[in-house]
C-alpha positions as CSV (number, residue, x, y, z in Angstrom):
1,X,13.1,-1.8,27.9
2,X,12.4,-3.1,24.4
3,X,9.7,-5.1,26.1
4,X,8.2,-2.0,27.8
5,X,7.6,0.0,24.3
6,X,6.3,-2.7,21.9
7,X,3.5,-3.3,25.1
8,X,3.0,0.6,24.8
9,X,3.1,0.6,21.2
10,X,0.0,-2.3,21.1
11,X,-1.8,-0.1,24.2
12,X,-1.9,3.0,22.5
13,X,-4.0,2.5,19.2
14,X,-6.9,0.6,21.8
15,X,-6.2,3.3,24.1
16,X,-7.2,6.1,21.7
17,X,-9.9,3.8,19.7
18,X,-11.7,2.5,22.9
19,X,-11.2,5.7,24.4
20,X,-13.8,7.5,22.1
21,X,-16.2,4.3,22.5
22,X,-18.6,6.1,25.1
23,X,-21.6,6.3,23.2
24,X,-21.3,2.7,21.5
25,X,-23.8,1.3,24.2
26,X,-26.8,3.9,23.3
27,X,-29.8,3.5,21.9
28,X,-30.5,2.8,18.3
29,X,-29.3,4.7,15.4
30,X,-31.7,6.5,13.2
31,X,-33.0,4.3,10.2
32,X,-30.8,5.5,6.8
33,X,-32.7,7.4,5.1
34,X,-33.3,10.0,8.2
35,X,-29.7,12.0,7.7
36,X,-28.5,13.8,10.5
37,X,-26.2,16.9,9.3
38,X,-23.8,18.2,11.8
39,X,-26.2,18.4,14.7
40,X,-23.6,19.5,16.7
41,X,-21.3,22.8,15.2
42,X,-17.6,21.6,14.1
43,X,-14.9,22.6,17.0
44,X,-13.2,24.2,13.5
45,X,-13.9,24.2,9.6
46,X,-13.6,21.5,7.2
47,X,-14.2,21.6,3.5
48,X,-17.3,20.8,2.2
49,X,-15.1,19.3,-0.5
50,X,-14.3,16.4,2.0
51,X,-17.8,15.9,2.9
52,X,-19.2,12.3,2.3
53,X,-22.1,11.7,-0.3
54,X,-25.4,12.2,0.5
55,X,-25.5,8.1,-0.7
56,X,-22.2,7.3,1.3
57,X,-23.6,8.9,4.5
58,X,-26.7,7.0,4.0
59,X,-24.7,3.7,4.3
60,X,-22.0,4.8,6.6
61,X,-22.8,2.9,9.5
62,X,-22.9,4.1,13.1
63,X,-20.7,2.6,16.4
64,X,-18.5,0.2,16.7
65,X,-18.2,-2.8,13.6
66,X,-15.6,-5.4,13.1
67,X,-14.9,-6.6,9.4
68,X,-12.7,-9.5,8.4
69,X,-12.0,-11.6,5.7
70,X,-9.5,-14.7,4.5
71,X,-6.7,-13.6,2.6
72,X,-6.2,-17.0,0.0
73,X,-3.6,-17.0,-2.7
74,X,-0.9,-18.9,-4.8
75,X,1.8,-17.6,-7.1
76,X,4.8,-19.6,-8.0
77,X,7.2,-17.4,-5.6
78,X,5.4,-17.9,-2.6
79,X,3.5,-21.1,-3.0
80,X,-0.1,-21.3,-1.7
81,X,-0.8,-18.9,0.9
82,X,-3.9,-18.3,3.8
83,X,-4.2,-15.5,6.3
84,X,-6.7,-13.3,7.7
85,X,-7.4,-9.5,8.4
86,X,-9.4,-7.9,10.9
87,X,-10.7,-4.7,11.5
88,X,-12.0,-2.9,14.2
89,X,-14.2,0.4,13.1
90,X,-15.3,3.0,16.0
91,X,-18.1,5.7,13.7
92,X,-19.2,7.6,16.6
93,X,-23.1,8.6,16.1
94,X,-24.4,10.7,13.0
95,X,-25.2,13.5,15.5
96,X,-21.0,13.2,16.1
97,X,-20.0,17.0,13.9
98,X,-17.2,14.5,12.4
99,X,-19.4,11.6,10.9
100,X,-20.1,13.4,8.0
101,X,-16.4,14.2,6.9
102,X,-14.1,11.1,8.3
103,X,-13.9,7.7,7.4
104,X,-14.0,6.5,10.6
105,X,-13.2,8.1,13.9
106,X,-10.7,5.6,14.7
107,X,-9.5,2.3,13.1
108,X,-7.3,-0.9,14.4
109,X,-6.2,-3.2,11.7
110,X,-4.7,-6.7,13.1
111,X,-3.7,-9.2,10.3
112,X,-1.8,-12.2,9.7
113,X,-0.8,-14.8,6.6
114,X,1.5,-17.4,6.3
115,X,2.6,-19.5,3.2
116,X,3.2,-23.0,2.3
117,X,7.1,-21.6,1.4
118,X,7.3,-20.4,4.7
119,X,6.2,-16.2,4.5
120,X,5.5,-15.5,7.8
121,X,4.0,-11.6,8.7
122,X,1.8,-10.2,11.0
123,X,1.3,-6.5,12.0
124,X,-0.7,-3.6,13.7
125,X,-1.7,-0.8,12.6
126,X,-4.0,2.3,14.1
127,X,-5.5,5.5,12.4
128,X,-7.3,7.9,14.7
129,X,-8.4,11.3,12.4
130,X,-9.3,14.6,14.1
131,X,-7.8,12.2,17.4
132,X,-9.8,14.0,20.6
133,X,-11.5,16.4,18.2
134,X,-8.3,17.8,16.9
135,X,-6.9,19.0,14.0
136,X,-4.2,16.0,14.6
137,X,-4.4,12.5,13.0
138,X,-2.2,9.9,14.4
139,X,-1.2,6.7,12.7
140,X,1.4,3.5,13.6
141,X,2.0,0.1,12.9
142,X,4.2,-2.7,14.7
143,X,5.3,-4.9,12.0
144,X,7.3,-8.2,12.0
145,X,8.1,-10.6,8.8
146,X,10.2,-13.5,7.1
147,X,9.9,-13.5,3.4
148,X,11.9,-16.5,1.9
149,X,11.0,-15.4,-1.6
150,X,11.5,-11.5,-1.8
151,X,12.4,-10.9,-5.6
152,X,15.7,-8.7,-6.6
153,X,16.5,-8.0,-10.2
154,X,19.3,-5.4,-9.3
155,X,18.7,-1.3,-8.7
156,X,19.6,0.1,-12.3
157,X,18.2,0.7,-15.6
158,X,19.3,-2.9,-16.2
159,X,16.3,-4.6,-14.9
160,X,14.6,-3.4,-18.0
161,X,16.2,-5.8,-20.1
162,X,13.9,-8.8,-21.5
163,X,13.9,-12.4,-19.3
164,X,16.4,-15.4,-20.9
165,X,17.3,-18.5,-20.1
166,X,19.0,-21.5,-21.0
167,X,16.3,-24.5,-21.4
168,X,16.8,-26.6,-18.5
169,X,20.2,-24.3,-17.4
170,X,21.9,-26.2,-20.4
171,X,23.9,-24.2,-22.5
172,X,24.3,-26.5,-25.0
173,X,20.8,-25.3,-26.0
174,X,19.7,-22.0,-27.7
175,X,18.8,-19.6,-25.3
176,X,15.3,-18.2,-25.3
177,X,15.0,-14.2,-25.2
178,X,11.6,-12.6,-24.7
179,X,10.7,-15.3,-22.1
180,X,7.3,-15.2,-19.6
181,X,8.4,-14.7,-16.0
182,X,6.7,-18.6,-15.4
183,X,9.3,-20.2,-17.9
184,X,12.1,-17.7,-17.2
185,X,11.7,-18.5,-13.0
186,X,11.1,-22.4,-14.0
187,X,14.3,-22.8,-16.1
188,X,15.9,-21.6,-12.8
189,X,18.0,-24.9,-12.0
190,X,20.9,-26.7,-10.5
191,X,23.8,-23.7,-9.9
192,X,21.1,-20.7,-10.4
193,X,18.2,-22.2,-8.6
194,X,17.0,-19.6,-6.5
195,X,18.9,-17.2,-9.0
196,X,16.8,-13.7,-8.1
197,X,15.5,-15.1,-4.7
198,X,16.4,-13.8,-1.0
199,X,15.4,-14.2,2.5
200,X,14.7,-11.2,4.1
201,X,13.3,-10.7,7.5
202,X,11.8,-7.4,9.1
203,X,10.7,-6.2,12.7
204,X,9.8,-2.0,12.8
205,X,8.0,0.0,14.7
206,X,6.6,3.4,13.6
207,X,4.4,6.8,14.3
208,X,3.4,9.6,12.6
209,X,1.6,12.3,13.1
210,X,-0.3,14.9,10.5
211,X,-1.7,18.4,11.6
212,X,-4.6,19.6,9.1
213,X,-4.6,23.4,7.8
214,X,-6.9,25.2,5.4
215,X,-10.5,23.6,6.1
216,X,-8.4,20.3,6.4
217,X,-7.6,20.5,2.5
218,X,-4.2,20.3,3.9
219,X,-1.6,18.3,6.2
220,X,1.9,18.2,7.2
221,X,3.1,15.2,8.2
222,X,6.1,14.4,10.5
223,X,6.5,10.6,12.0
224,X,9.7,8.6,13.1
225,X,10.2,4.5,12.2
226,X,12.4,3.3,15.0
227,X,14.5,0.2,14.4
228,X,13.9,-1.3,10.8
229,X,16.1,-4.3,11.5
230,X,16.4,-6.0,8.4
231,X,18.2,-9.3,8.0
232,X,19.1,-10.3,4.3
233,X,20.5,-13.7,3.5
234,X,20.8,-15.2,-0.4
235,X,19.6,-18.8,-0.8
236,X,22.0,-19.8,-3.1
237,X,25.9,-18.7,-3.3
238,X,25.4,-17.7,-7.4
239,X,22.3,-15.4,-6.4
240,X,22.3,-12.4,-8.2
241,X,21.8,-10.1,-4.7
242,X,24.9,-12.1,-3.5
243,X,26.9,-11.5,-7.0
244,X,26.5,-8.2,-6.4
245,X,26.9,-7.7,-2.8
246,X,30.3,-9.5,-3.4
247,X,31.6,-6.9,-6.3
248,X,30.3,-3.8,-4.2
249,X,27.4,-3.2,-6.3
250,X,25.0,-2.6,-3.8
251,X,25.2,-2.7,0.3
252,X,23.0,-3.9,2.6
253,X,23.2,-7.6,2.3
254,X,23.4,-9.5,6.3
255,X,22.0,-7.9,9.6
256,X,21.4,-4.0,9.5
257,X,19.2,-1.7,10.7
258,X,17.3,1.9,9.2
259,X,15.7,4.4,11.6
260,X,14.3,6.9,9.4
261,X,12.4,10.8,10.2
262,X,9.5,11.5,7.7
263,X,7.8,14.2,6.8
264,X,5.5,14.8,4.4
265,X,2.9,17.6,2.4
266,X,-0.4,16.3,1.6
267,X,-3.3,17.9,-0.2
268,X,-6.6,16.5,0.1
269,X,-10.3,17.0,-0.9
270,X,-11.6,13.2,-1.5
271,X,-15.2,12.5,-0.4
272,X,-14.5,9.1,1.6
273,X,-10.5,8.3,1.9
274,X,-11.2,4.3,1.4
275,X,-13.3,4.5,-1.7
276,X,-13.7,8.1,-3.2
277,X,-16.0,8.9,-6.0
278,X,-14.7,12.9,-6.7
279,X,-12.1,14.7,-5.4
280,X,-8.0,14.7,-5.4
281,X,-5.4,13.6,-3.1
282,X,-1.7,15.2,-3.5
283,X,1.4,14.0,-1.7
284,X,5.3,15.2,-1.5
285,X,6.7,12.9,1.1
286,X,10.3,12.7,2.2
287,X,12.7,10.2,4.1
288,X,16.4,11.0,6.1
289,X,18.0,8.5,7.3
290,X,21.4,9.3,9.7
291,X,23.8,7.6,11.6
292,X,22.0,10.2,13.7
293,X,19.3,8.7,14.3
294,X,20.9,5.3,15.1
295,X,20.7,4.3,11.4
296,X,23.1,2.2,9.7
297,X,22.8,4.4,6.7
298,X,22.9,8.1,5.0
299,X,20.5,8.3,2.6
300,X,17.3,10.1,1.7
301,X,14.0,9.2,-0.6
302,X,11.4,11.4,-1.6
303,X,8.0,10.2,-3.6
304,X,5.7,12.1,-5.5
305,X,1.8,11.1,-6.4
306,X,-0.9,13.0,-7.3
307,X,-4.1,10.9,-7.3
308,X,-8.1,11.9,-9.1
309,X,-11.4,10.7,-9.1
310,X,-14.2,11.7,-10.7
311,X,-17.6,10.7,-11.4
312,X,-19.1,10.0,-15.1
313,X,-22.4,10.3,-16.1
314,X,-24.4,10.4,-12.5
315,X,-27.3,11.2,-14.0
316,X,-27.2,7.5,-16.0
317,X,-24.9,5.4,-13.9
318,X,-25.3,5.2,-10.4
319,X,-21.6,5.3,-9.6
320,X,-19.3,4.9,-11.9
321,X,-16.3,6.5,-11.2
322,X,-12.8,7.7,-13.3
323,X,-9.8,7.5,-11.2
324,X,-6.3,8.2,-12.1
325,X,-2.6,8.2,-10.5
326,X,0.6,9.6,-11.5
327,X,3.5,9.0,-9.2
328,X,7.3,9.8,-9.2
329,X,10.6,8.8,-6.6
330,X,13.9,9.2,-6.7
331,X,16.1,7.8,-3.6
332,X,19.7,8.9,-3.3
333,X,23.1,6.9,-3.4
334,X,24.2,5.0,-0.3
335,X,20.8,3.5,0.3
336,X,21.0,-0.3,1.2
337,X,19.8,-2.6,-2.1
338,X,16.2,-3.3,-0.5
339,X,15.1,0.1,0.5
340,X,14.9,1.1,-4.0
341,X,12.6,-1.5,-3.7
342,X,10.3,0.6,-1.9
343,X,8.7,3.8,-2.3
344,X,7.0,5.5,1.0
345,X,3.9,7.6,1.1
346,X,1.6,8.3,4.0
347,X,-1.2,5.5,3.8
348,X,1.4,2.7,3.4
349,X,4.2,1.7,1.2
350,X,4.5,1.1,-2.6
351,X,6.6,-1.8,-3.9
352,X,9.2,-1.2,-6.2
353,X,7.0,-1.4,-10.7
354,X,5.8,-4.4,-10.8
355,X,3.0,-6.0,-8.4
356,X,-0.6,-5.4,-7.4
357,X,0.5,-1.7,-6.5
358,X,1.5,-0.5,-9.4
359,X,2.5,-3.0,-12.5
360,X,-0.1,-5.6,-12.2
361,X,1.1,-7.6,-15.4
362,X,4.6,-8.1,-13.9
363,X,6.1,-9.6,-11.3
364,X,7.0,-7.8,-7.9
365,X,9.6,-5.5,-8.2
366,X,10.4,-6.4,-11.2
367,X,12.1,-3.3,-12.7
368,X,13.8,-1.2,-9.7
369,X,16.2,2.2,-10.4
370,X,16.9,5.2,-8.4
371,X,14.0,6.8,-10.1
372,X,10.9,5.4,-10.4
373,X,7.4,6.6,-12.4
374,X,4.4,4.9,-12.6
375,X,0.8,6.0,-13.7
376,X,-2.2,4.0,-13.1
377,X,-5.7,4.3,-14.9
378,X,-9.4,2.4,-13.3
379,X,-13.3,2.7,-14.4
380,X,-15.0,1.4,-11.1
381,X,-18.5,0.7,-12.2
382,X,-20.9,-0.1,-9.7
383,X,-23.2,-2.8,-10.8
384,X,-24.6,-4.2,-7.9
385,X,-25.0,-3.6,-4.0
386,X,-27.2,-4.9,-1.4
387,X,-27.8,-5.6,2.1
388,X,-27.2,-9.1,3.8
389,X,-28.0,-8.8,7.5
390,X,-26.7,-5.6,8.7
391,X,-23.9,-5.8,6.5
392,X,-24.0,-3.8,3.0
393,X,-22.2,-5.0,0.1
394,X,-21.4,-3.2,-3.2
395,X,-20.0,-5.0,-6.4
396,X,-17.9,-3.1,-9.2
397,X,-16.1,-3.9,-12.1
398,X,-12.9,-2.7,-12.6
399,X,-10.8,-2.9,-15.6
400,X,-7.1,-0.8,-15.5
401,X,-4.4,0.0,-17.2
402,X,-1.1,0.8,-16.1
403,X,2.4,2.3,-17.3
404,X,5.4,3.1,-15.5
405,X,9.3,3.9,-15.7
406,X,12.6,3.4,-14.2
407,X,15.9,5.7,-14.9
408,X,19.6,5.2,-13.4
409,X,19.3,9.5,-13.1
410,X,16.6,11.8,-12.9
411,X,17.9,13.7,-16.0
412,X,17.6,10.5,-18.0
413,X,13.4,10.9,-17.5
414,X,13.4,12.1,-20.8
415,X,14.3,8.2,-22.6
416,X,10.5,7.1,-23.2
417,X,12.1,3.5,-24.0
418,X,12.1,2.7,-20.2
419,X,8.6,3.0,-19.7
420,X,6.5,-0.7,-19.6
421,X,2.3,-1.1,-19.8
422,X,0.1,-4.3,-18.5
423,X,-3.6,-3.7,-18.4
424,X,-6.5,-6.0,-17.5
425,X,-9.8,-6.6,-15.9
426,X,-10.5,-6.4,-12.1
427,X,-13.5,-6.4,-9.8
428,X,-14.2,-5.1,-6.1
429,X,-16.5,-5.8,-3.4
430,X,-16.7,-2.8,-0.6
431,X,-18.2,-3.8,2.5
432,X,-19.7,-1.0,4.7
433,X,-17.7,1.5,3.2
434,X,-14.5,1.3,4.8
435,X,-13.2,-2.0,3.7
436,X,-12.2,-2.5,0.1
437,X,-11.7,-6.6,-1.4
438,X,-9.8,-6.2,-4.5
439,X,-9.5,-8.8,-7.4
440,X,-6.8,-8.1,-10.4
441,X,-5.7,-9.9,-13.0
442,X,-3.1,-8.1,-15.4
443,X,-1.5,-9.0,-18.4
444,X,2.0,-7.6,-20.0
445,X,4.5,-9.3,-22.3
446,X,6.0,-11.5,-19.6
447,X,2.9,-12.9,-18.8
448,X,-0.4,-12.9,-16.6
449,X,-0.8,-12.1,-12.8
450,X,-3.8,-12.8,-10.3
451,X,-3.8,-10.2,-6.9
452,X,-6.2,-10.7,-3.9
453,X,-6.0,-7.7,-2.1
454,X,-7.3,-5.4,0.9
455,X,-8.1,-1.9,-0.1
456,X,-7.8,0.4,-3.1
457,X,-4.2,0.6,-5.0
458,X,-4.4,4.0,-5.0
């Protein structure tokens, strides 16, 4: 039986995509600069807010369009890395009533990576707006992966403290306070090797489902993630997540499994989803997990972001656009250890403060409570595009700065101590619109981190 719905879970997303694809064989789109808008009337109102740029919809391409790139990367966690991405892109025509106010009319997303310490993950994942001219959007994803080098600091106010460590795990020597996350993880020897390092491997499978309202400003949201089996294992006896497992700290250390119903609020009026350049996005998203539901565990998580872009100084710069996030979670007692580490919203998942989603001068999950605030700041300055082949390419700088917070309580908000900063430069390339290469480099006091990475952080 298990069989039979991962093959209908693959089928479905090229069901819906291909399903649209009748037109793909037609004759030739209309040069660029001949803009076709809505040729055919709208089955139903949408915002002019949402609509795409007159400059966007010049570019957008028409049909169907693969894109792909190497994902390449090192980091002293996971060792070198190399992978790939690919992604299918169905436009419809620009006489479609849709093409001016969707991304795309239906998207698969295939990808795979693999590193030299043995990080294993591949996954699916489908996006099908306005799905048969609807006011219904579906989404999904069948996920599998082994990470031998997840990162776990604890779940309280604690991980705030400052990285220390013996020189060589020697005692007899002074300890070193204030360390960089490269000497702190080095100095990581003998009976503490491995000290704040687990296994953990993951297989789910999930849908959801969002229903537009208002001129598609608005969307509720209701999915289901069936079967999050999640097997945990420390690599070392003296590991902290073992330490802690053993004294009843936190739960969810072994085999278990989290089957989860979502819903969710959203409030949008961005321009192009992958890449806006004015407009907001607003979320409330929430997470119950039941015994009910075949879950190994009563909890619940809700996450808060509210997202803005806006452009500065059109009439001088091209593009060049201000884009701000501010972001808030709380998730509830009884919650196994790894599920603090993330925070669930309805384009994806954000990864505990600390990483290329939120704190890109720190570590991954480096600082990890039951509440959790972040706010993230970007200039994306457009200095350069062109067109190689059929394939157009636009180059931005990017530099960013970043803050953010963790708190045992949610009426401990209020201690400004917790909060930590990293800022830095980036730069992006966006190809044809829809697919965002991302290149970070933040700094903070424990250091410098490099990101690669597919699409926008927020």
């Amino acid at each position: 039986m298990k069989k039979v719905v991962l093959v209908s879970f693959f089928l479905l997303p090229a069901f819906l995509a291909f399903g649209q694809m009748k037109d793909s064989d037609d004759k030739e789109s209309a040069k660029k600069d001949s803009l076709v808008k809505d040729t055919f009337k709208l089955p139903f109102k949408i915002s002019e807010k949402q609509r795409l740029s007159d400059e966007d919809l010049k570019e957008k391409k028409e049909g169907t369009y693969f894109t792909g790139e190497p994902d390449l990367s090192f980091d002293p966690e996971h060792g070198f890395g190399a992978g790939g991405e690919l992604q299918l892109f169905y436009n419809g025509k620009r006489s479609d009533p849709f093409f001016a106010y969707t991304p795309y009319r239906s998207q698969i997303d295939l990808s795979a990576f693999y590193t030299s310490k043995e990080e294993r993950e591949f996954e699916l994942e489908w996006d099908v707006p306005y799905i048969f001219n609807s006011k219904w959007r579906l989404r999904g994803h069948v996920s599998y992966e082994v990470d031998p080098d997840y990162l776990f600091f604890g779940i309280t106010e604690k991980t705030l403290k400052p990285l220390s460590y013996y020189p060589g795990n020697d005692s007899a020597k002074g300890i070193v306070n204030n360390a960089s996350f490269e000497d702190y993880s080095n100095n990581q020897l003998g009976s503490i090797a491995n000290y704040n390092t687990y296994q953990q491997e993951e297989k789910s499978i999930g849908v959801t489902m969002e229903r537009s309202w208002f001129e598609g400003k608005f969307r509720t949201l209701i999915g289901y993630e069936y079967g999050a089996y999640v097997t945990s294992t420390p690599l070392n006896a003296n590991a902290l997540v073992a330490q802690q497992a053993a004294t009843g700290l936190i739960t969810g250390l072994g085999s278990t499994r989290v089957t989860m119903v979502q819903l969710g609020l959203i409030y949008d009026t961005r321009d192009l989803e992958d890449d806006p350049s004015k407009g907001s996005f607003a979320e409330i998203t929430n997470e119950f997990s039941n015994a009910v539901f075949g879950s190994g565990f009563n909890f619940n998580r809700t996450f808060f972001h509210y997202n803005h872009y806006q452009r500065l100084l059109p009439s001088t710069f091209k593009k060049m656009v201000f884009a701000f996030r501010l972001g808030m979670g709380y998730t509830s007692s009884g919650a196994p250890f790894y599920e603090y580490l993330d925070q669930w919203i309805s384009e994806g998942d954000i990864n505990g403060l600390g990483g290329p989603q939120t704190l890109r001068g720190y570590t991954t999950s480096r600082f990890v409570a039951p509440v959790m605030a972040l706010a993230n700041i970007e200039l994306r300055y457009r200095f350069c595009q062109a067109d190689i082949g059929e394939q157009h390419l636009s180059f931005y700088a990017v530099p960013f700065f970043d803050a953010g917070g963790v708190w045992d309580a949610l009426y401990r908000i209020g201690y400004l101590n917790n909060l930590r900063f990293s800022e830095g430069p980036g730069a992006q390339i966006t190809w044809n619109e829809d697919t965002v290469l991302r290149f970070d480099c933040g700094f903070s006091p424990e250091g410098s981190q490099f990101y690669f990475s597919i699409g926008q952080i927020f």
